[in-house]
C-alpha positions in Angstrom: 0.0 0.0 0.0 1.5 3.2 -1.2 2.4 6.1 1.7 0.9 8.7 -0.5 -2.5 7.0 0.6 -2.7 7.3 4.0 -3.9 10.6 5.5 -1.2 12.2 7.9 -2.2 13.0 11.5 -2.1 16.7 12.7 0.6 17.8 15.4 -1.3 18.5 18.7 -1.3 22.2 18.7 0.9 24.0 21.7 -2.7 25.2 24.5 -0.4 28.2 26.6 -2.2 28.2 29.9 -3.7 31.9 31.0 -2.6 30.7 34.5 0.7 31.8 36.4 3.3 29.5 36.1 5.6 28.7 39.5 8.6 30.4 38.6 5.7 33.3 37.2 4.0 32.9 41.2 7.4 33.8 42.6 8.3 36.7 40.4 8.6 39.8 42.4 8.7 41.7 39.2 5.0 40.7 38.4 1.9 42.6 38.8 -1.2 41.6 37.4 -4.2 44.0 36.9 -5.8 44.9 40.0 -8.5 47.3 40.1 -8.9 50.3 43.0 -11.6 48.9 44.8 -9.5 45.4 45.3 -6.3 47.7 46.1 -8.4 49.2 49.0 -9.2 46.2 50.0 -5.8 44.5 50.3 -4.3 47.9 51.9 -6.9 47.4 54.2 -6.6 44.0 55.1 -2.8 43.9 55.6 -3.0 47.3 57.4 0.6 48.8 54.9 0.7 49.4 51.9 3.3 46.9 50.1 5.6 48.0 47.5 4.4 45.8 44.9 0.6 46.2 46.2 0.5 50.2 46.5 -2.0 52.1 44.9 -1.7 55.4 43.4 -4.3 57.8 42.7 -3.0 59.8 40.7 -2.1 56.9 37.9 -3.1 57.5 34.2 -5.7 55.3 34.0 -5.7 56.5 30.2 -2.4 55.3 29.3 -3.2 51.5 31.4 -5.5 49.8 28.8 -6.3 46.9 31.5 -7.0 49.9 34.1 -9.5 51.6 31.6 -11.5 48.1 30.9 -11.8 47.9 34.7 -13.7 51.2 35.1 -17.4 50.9 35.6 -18.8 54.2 35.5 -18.5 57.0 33.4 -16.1 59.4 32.9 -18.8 62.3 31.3 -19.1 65.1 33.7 -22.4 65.4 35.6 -24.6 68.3 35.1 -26.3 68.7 38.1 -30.1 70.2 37.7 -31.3 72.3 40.2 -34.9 71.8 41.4 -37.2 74.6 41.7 -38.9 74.8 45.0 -42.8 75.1 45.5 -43.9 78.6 45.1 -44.9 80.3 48.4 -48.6 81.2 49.0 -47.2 85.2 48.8 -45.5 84.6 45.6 -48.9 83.3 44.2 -51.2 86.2 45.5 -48.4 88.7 44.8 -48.9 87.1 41.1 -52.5 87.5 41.1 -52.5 90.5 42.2 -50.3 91.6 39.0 -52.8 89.6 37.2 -55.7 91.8 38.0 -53.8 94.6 37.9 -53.0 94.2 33.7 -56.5 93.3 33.3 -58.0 96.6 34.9 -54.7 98.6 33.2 -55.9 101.9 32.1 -56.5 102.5 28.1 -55.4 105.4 26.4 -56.9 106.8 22.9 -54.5 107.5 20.3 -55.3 111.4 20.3 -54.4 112.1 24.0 -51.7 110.6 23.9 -50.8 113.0 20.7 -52.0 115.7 22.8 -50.0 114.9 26.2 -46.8 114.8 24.0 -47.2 117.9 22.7 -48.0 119.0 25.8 -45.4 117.6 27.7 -47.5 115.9 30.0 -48.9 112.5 30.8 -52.0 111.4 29.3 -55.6 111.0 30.3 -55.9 107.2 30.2 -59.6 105.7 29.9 -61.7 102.9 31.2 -61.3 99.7 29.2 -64.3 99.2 27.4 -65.8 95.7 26.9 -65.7 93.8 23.5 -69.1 94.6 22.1 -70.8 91.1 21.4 -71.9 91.8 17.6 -71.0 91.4 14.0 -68.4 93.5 14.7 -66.3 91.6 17.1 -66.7 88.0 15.0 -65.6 90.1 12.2 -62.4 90.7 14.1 -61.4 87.2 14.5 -61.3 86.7 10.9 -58.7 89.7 10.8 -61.1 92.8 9.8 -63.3 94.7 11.6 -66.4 95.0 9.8 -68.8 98.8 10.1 -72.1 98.3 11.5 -75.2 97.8 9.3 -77.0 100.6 8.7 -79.2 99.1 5.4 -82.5 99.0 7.3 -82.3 102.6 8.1 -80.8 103.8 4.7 -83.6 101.9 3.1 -86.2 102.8 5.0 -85.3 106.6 4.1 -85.0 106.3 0.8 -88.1 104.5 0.5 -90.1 107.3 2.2 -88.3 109.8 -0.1 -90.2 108.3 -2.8 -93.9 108.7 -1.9 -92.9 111.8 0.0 -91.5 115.6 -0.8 -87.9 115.8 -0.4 -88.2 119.4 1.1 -90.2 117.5 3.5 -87.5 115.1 4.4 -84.7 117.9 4.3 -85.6 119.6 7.5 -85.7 116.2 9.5 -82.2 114.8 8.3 -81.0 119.0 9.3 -82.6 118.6 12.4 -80.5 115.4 13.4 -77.5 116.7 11.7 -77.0 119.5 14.0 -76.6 118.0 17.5 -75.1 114.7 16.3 -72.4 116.8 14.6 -72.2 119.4 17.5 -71.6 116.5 20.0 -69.4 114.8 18.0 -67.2 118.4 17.7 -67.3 118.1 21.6 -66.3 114.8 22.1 -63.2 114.5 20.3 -62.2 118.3 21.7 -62.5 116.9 25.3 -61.3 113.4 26.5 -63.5 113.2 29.7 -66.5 113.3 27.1 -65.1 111.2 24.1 -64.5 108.4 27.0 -68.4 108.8 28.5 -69.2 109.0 24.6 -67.5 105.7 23.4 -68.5 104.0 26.7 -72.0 104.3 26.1 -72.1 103.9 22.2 -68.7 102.4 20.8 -70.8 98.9 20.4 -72.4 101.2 17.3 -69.5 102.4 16.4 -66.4 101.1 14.2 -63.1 100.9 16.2 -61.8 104.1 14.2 -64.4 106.3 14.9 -63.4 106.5 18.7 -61.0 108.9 17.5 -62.3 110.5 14.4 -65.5 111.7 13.1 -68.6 109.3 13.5 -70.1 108.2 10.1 -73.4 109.1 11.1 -72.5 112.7 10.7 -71.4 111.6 7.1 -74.3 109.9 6.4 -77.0 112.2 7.1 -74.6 115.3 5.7 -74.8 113.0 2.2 -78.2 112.3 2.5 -79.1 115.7 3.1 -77.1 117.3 0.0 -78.5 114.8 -2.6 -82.0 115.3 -1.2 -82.1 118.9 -1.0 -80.2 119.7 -4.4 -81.2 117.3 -7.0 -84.4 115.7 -8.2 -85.8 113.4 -6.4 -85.4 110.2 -8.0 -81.9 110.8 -8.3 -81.6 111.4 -5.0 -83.4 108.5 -3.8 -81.4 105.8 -6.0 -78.3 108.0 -4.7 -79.0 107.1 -0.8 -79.9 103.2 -2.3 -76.7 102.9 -4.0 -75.1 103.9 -1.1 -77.3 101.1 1.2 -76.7 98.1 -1.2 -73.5 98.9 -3.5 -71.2 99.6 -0.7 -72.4 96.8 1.7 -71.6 94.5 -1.6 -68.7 96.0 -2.4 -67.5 95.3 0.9 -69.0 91.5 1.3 -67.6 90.7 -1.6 -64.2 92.1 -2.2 -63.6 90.6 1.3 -64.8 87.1 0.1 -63.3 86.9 -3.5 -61.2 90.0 -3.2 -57.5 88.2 -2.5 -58.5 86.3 -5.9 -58.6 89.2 -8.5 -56.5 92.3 -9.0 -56.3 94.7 -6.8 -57.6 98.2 -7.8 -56.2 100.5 -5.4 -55.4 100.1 -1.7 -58.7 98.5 0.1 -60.4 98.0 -3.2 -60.3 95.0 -5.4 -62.0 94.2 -8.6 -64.4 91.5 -7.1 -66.1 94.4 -4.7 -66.3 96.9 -7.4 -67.8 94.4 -9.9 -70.4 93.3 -7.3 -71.3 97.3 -6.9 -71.7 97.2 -10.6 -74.4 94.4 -10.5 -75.8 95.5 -7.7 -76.2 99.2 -8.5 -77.6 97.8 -12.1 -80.1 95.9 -10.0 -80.9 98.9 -7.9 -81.8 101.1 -10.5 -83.7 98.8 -12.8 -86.3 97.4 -9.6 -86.6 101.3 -8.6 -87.5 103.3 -12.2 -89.1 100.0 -13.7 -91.1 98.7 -11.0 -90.8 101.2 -7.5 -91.5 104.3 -8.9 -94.1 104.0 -11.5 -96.2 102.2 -8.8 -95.7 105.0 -6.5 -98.1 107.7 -6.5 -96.4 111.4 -6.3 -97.1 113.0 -3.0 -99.6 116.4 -3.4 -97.6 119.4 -3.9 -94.8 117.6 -5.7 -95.5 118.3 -9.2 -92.8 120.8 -9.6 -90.4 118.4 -8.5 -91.2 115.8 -11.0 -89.0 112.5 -12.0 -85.7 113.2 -14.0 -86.2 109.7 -15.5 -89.1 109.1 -17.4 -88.1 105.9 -19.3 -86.9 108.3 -22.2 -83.3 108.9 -23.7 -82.4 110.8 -26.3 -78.6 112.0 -28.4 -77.7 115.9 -27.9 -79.0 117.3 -31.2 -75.2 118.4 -31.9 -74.6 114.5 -32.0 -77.4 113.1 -33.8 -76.9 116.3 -36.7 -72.9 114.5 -36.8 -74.0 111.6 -37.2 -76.8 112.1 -39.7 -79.5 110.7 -37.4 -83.3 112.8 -37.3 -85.3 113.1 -33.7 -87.5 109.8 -33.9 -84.0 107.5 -34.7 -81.6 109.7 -32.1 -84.1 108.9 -29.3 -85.0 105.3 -27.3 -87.4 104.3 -24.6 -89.0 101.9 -23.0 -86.8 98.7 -21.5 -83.9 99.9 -24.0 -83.7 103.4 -22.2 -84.4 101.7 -18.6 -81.2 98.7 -19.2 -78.8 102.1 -20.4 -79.4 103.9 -17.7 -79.6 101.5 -15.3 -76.2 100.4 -17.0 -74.6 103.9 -16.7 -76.0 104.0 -12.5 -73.8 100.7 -12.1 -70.8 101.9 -14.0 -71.5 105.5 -11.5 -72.2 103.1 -8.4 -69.3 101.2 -8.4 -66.9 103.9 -9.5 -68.0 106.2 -6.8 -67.4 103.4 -4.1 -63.9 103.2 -5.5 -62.3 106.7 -5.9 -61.1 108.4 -3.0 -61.9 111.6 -2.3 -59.9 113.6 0.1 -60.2 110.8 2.4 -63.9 111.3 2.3 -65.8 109.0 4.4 -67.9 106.8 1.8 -71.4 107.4 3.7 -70.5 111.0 2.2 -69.3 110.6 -0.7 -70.8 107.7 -2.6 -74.1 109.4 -2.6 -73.3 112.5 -3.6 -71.0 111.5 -6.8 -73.5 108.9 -7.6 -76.0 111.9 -7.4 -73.2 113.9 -9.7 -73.2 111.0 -12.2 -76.7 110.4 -13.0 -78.0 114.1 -13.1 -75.3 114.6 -15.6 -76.3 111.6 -17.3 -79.5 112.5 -17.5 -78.9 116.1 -18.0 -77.1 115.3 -21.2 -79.4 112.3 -22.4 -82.9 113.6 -21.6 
């Protein structure tokens, strides 16, 4: 049988023993890892610290890789978090005390405190008023503050315009004008009253007006110009204009308004095409279906309608144009959609110029009033 065959058996592999050998036992050069703990513990037992057994604190436990294994806690330095105490019983009255205190805090209007710096002295602070629980203060969450309503009153005016004379009315909406405006005067010349004034009324009132002229004053002064100086169904669809095409204007352009282009500053396209439509509708319910059904009140015939479903070219134009009386003139529906056309285009311009800084309760009625008598004045 040939050698080559056979399978040769392994050496048995040299095993060195982790154990101390006995010439390793009785080195005196030897020291095997010991850790501090078992140090203390042999110094302790044996009462002196041996040469070979001695324990140093200040080693470099860094540089001793079997040292470093032997450590059982961390090295990371321990920030030490200091627990608050329980608050006293003064410190929490003390607080409530401030508390009440910033609730009850003084408020002061933006005008004395003008008035104070120019006078070099401190100013008149004023009661803090409660949040008036209307559509005013939910209006205010949503970022705007939105006027009071005044369509039931405007409507109702205009409405008795119409089967009344406006010389009647005149005196009336005078009458009111007067001490509303005198008190208003008053009011914002002395604080005392102003604060009496807003406490009693600011929940009619729009946050601005605390400080400026109320728009009552502006309303009834609009009313009261368009009534008195132009005819009266001008001067009623003027005062309705003002009623519907503004509130829509304002509805609107703050629904819709971030969606389209922005006119001017506070107006948008949205609110002034919805013053367009509405003012159309305005005029076209009042001269085709309001005021023919409205019988003239005695004494009003020399105040008659400007309107009377008839327009007509200058004669200038229609002599231009080659065009004779009967073809240069239109009535009926036609006449009633143009000008009811031409009092939207008026409406919603009116609600969008600004005029001075005119309030709107002034100055929508009156250049809606302009617009139409011109219209009419031209065309009729």
């Amino acid at each position: 049988m040939s050698i080559r065959g056979k399978r040769a058996i392994p050496a048995t592999p040299r095993v060195i023993s982790p154990s101390l050998t006995p010439s390793e036992l009785h080195d005196n050069d030897y020291n095997g890892p010991v850790t501090r703990s078992a140090a203390r513990r042999r110094q302790a037992a044996s009462g002196t610290a041996s040469p070979s057994m001695s324990f140093q604190e200040t080693i470099d436990e860094d540089s001793d890789p079997e040292l470093r294994r032997a450590r059982t806690r961390s090295r990371s330095p321990m920030k030490s978090r200091k627990v608050p105490g329980l608050t006293s019983a003064t410190t929490l009255a003390a607080r409530a005390k401030s508390t009440r205190a910033r609730k009850k805090a003084p408020v002061v209007l933006p005008s004395e405190q003008k008035e104070a710096s120019s006078n070099g002295a401190a100013a008149v602070p004023i009661e803090e008023m409660e949040e008036p629980s209307n559509e005013a203060t939910d209006a205010k969450a949503n970022g705007h503050l939105a006027p009071p309503n005044p369509l039931p009153l405007q409507a109702g005016a205009g409405e008795t315009s119409v089967a009344a004379r406006t010389s009647a009315v005149t005196p009336w909406l005078m009458a009111a004008l007067i001490p509303i405006a005198t008190t208003d005067y008053l009011r914002l010349t002395y604080p005392s009253l102003n604060r009496f004034y807003v406490k009693c009324l600011g929940a009619f009132m729009r946050e601005t007006e605390y400080v400026s002229v109320n728009g009552v004053v502006y309303y009834l002064l609009g009313a009261w110009t368009v009534l008195y100086f132009f005819p009266k169904d001008v001067a009623v669809v003027s005062v309705m204009l003002l009623s519907w095409c503004d509130t829509a204007a304002s509805t609107f352009g703050r629904l819709y308004g971030r969606y389209t282009p922005r006119i001017r500053r506070g107006k948008s396209f949205a609110g002034s095409f919805a013053a367009f439509l509405i003012g159309v509708g305005t005029a076209a319910w009042f001269w085709g279906w309001l005021a023919p059904k409205t019988p003239s009140f005695p004494g009003d015939e020399q105040n008659p309608f400007m309107f009377r479903g008839i327009l007509r070219l200058p004669s200038y134009i229609a002599e231009q144009v080659g065009l004779d009386e009967q073809q240069a003139t239109v009535s009926g529906d036609i006449a009633l959609g143009v000008m009811s056309l031409w009092s939207g285009l008026v409406a919603a311009g009116s609600e969008v110029i600004d005029l001075f800084g005119w309030d709107d309760n002034l100055t929508i009625p009156v250049l809606s009033g302009i617009g139409m008598w011109g219209f009419l004045k031209v065309f009729n």
